[in-house]
C-alpha positions in Angstrom: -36.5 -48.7 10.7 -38.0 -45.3 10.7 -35.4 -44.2 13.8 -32.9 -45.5 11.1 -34.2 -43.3 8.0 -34.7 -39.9 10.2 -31.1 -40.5 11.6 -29.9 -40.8 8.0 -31.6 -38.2 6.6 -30.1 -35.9 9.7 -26.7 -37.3 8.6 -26.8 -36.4 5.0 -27.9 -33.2 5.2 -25.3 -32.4 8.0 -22.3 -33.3 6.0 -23.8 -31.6 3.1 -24.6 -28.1 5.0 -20.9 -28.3 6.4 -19.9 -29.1 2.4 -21.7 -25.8 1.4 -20.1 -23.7 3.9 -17.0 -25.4 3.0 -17.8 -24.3 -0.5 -18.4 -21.3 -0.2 -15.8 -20.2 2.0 -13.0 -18.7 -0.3 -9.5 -17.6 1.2 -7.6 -14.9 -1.1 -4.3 -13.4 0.2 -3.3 -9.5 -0.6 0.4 -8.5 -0.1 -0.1 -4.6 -0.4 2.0 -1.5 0.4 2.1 -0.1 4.2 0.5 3.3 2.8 -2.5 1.3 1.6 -3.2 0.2 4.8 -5.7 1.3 6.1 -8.3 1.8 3.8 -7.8 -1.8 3.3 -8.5 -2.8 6.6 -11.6 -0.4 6.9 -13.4 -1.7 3.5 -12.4 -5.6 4.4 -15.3 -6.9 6.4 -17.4 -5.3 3.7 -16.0 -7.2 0.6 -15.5 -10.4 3.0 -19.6 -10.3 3.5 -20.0 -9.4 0.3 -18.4 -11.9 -1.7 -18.3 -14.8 1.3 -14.2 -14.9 1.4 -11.3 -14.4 4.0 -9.0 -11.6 3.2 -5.4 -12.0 4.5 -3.5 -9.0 4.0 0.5 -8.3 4.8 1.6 -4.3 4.3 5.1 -3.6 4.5 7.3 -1.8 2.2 6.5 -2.5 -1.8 9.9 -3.7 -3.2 10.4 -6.0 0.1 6.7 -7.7 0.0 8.1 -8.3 -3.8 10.8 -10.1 -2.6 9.1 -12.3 -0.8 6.7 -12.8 -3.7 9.5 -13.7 -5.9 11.1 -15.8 -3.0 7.7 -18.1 -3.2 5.6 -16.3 -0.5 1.9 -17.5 -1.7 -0.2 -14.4 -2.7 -3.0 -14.2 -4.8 -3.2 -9.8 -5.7 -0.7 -7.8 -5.2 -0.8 -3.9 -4.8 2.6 -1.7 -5.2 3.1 1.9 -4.4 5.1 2.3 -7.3 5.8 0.3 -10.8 9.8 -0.9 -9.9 8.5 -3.6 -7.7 5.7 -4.8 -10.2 8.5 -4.5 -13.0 10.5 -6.6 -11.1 8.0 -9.5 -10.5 6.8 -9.1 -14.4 10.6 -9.7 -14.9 10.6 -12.7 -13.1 7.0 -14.1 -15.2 5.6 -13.7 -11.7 3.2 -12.0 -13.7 1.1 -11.1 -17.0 1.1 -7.0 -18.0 -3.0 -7.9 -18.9 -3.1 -8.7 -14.7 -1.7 -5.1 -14.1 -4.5 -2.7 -13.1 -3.7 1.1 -12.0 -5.6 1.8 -8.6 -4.7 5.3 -7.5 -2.2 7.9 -7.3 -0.4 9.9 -5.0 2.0 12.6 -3.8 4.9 13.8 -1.9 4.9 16.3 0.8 7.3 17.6 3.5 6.0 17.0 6.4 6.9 18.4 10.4 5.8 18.7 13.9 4.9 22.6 13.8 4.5 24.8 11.3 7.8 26.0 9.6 8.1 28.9 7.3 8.0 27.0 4.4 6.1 27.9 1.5 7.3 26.8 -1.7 9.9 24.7 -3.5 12.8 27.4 -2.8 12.6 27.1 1.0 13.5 23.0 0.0 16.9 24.1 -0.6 17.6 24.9 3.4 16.6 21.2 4.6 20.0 22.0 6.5 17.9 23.9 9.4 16.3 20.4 10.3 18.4 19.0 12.9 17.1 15.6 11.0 14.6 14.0 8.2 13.2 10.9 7.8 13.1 9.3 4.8 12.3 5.7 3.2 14.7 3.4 2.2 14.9 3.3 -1.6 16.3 -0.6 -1.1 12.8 -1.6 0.5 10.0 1.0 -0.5 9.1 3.3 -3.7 9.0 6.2 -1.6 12.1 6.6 -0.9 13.2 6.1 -4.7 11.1 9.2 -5.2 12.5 10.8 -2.6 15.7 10.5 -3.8 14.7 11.9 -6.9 13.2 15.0 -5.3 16.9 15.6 -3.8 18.8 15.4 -6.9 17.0 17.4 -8.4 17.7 20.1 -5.4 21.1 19.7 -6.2 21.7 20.1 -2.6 25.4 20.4 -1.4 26.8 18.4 1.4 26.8 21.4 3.8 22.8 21.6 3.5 21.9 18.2 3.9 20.1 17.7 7.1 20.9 14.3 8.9 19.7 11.3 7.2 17.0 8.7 9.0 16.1 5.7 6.7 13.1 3.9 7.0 12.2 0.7 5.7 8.5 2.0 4.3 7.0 4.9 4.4 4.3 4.5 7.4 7.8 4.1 9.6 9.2 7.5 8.6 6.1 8.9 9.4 6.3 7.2 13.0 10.2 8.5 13.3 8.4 11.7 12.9 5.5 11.4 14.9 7.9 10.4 17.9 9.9 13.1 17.9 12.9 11.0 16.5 13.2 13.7 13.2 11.9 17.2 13.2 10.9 16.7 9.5 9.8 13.8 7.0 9.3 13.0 3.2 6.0 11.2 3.1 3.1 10.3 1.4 0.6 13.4 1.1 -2.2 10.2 2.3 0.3 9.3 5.1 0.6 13.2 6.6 -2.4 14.0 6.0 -4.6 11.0 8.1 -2.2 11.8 10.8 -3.1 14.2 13.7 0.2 15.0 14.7 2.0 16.2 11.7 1.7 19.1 9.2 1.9 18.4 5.7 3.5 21.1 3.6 2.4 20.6 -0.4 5.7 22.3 -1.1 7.6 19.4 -3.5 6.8 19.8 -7.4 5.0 16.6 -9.0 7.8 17.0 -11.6 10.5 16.6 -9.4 9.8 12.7 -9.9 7.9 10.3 -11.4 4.3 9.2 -11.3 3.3 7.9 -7.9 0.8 5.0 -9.1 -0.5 1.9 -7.0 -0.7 -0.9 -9.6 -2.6 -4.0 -8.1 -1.6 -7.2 -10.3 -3.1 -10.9 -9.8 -0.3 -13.3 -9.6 -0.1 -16.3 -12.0 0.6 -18.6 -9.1 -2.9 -17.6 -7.4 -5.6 -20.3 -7.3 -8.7 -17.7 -7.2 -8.9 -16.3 -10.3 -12.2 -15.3 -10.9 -12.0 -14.2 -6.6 -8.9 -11.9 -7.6 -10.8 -10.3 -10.3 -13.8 -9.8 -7.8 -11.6 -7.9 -5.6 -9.9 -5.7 -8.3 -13.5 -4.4 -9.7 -14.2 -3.9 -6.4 -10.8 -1.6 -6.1 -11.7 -0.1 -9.5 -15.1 0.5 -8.9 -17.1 3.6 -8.2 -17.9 3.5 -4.5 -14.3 2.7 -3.4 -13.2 5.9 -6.0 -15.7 7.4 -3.0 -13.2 5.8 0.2 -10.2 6.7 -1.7 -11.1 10.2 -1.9 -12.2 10.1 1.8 -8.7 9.4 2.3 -7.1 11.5 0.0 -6.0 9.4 -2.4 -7.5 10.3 -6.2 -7.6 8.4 -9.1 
């Protein structure tokens, strides 16, 4: 009889250890843009310890991840590096504007493998002495929306246009770039700069196209609400203002 009760007693609090952990154990997926990367990756274990929970992230370009989103992907948060895609999933009542939260900022730059002459908006106007430029695609990623802008407002005539390389976000441009594939790129100012093999030239006026915000929004669909709202304090909070400046990024 007393075998019988210790055996029990083993049994019960077994299955309610494994419970707990069960519990406890929260899973919340982040679709977020490919220039966000990494300092998502380098402040995840932190937040996972922290709070107990799996993070799942896919990066890729912003408008494309919001087409999967709106295609029925399952994602609890997810953070745009511009507001077209987020307008597009509010749009679609993917979304509430009260679930829209404005994480950073950032900037364009002209970036190349040595250092050019190049030293202010004027020198823009001879892109034509690149043999080639990389750019994103404006179908798939923000950045190249912006880009787009920038050369419009050039006004650039056929003759000075430098050949064309798409890219469907803006981390690949950078690797076109990187490679050797373009001697010149439109990137990110985070993206140039946190790579040692490019220059970044802070040549391209802010005004020359619009804001560069990173909204994060919780999606309606998500099933961790109070975990989603966890995880955007932690974005807006003070200490990761600290790791986005690291990177470059500023608020």
């Amino acid at each position: 009889m007393t075998k019988i009760c210790i055996f029990t007693i083993i049994f019960i609090l077994s299955v309610s250890c494994n419970n707990f952990d069960d519990e406890e154990t929260s899973d919340l997926v982040v679709f977020s843009a490919i220039s966000f990367s990494e300092i998502l990756l380098n402040t995840k274990e932190y937040f996972e310890e922290k709070e107990n929970v799996n993070l799942s992230f896919s990066f890729s370009g912003s408008q494309a991840l919001a087409s999967q989103i709106s295609n029925g992907a399952p994602v609890d948060i997810f953070i745009s590096s511009g507001v077209s895609p987020v307008r597009y999933l509010l749009d679609k009542n993917l979304l509430i504007e009260e679930h829209i939260y404005n994480v950073t900022t950032n900037k364009l730059v002209l970036a190349t493998l040595k250092d050019y002459p190049v030293s202010d908006i004027d020198d823009l106007r001879y892109l034509y002495k690149f043999d080639s430029i990389a750019i994103a695609d404006p179908e798939y990623a923000p950045a190249g929306i912006y880009t787009e802008q920038v050369l419009a407002r050039l006004k650039l005539e056929d003759a000075q246009m430098p050949k064309i390389l798409t890219a469907s976000n803006a981390m690949l441009a950078l690797n076109y770039l990187e490679t050797g594939n373009v001697s010149a790129a439109i990137l990110y100012e985070t993206d140039a700069i946190n790579s040692d093999k490019v220059i970044s030239l802070d040549i391209i006026p802010e005004t020359f196209y619009g804001p560069i915000k990173y909204p994060a929004v919780i999606l309606n669909s998500t099933d961790e609400l109070d975990l989603a709202y966890k995880y955007i304090d932690y974005l807006l909070s003070s200490e990761f203002t600290d790791i986005l400046n690291s990177y470059g990024f500023k608020r």
